[in-house]
N, C-alpha and C positions, 0 to 999 in steps of 0.2 A: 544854741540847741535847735535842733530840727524836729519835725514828727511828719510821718506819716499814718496813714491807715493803721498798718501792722508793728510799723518802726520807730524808735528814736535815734536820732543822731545825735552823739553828743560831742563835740571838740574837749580833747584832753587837755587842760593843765601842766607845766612844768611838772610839778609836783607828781600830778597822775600817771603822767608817763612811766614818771620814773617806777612807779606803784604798779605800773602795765609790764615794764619790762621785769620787773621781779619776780611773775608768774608766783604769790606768794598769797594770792585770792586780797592783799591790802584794797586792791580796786575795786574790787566786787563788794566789801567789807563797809567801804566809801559811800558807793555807788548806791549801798541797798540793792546790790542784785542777787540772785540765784548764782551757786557757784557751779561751774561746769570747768570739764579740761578743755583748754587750747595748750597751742604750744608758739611759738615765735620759731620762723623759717630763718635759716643762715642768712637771707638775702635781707627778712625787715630785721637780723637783730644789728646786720651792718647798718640799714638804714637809721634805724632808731639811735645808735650809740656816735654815727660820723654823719649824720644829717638832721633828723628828726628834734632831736632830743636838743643838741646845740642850737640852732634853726631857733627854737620856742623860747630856749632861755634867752636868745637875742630879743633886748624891748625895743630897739629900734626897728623889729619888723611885725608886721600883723602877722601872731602866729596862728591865725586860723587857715591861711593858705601854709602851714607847715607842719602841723599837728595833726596826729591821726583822731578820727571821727570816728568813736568809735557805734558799731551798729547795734540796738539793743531790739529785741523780739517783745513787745507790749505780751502778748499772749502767754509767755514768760517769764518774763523779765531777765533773759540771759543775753550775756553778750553772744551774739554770732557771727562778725565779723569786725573789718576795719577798712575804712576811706581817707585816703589824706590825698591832696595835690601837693607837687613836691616841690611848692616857694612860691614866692609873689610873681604875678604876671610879667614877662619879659617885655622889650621896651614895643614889640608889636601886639602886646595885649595875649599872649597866651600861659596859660598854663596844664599842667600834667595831672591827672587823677590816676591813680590806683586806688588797687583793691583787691580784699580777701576772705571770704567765706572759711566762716567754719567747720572742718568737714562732715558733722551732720545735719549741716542745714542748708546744704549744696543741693544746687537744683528745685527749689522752692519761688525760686521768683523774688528772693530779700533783698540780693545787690543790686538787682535791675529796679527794683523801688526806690534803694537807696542811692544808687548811682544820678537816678532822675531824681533827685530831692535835692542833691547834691548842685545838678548843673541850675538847677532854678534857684539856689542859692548864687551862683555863680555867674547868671545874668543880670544880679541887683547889683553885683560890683562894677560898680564905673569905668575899671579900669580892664576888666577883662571882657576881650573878643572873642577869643577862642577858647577851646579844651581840645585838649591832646591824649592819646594813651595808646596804650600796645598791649599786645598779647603774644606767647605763643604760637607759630601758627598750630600746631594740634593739640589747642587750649579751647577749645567749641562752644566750651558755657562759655569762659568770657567776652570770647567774640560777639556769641549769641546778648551778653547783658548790654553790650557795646550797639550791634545791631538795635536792638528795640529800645534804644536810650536816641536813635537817630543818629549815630557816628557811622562815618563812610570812611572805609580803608580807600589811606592816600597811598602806600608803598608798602613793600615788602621785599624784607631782607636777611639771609642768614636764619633762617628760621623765624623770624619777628614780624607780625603785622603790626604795621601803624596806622591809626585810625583820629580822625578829628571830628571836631564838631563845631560849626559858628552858633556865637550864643548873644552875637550884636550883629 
């Protein structure tokens, strides 16, 4: 678990995911949180059911580079979004963050907290040099949480900005 100022981050559990993907408040229930609606996008319930979710139940890997983090509002106590890198660093030391705001807590400055809580997480590991992510290009906040996180777009392609950041 992480905390900032405003936030906690919390790495989900086997268990919790599965509790996460059920949209059924089990998490929040768990958690001791405030219940609010989200919903799970096509894109993370693929991720969660052919990546995520397998990924954690593997014990041969650290699944906190594979499990979503999820974002809690202290002020609150609701969840408002979600952060995971998507697996253990590649044999050059990188890996992937994403991320997702809740949409009424978009625009408040939480993922750009969380994102930078995240990468200073991500400079204690040994073994990672880099962090990687994309966007969008006519995705502006996330660019913008990517920008003030210190990531400089290496390319762009097909609509997609890539962006890095060394963290060794």
């Amino acid at each position: 678990m992480r905390e900032t100022e405003h936030l906690i981050l919390r790495p989900l559990t086997y268990e919790q995911l599965v509790k996460y993907s059920n949209l059924d408040y089990s998490l929040e229930e768990e958690l001791n949180l405030e219940k609010s609606p989200r919903s799970i996008t096509p894109e993370l319930r693929e991720a969660l059911d052919y990546g995520i979710i397998p990924n954690v139940a593997d014990e041969q890997q650290n699944y906190l580079f594979s499990t979503l983090w999820t974002v809690i509002l202290k002020e609150n106590n609701k969840m408002i979004g979600d952060l995971c890198f998507k697996g253990e660093p590649n044999i050059d030391g990188e890996i992937e963050i994403s991320y997702g705001t809740h949409f009424e807590f978009r625009r408040k400055g939480y993922m750009t907290e969380a994102v930078g809580e995240m990468l200073k997480w991500a400079k204690k590991q040994s073994n990672v040099m880099k962090v990687l992510a994309y966007s969008e290009k006519n995705n502006v906040s996330s660019q913008r949480v990517l920008r003030n996180n210190g990531f400089f777009q290496i390319s762009e392609a097909n609509g997609i900005v890539y962006w890095e950041i060394r963290v060794r």
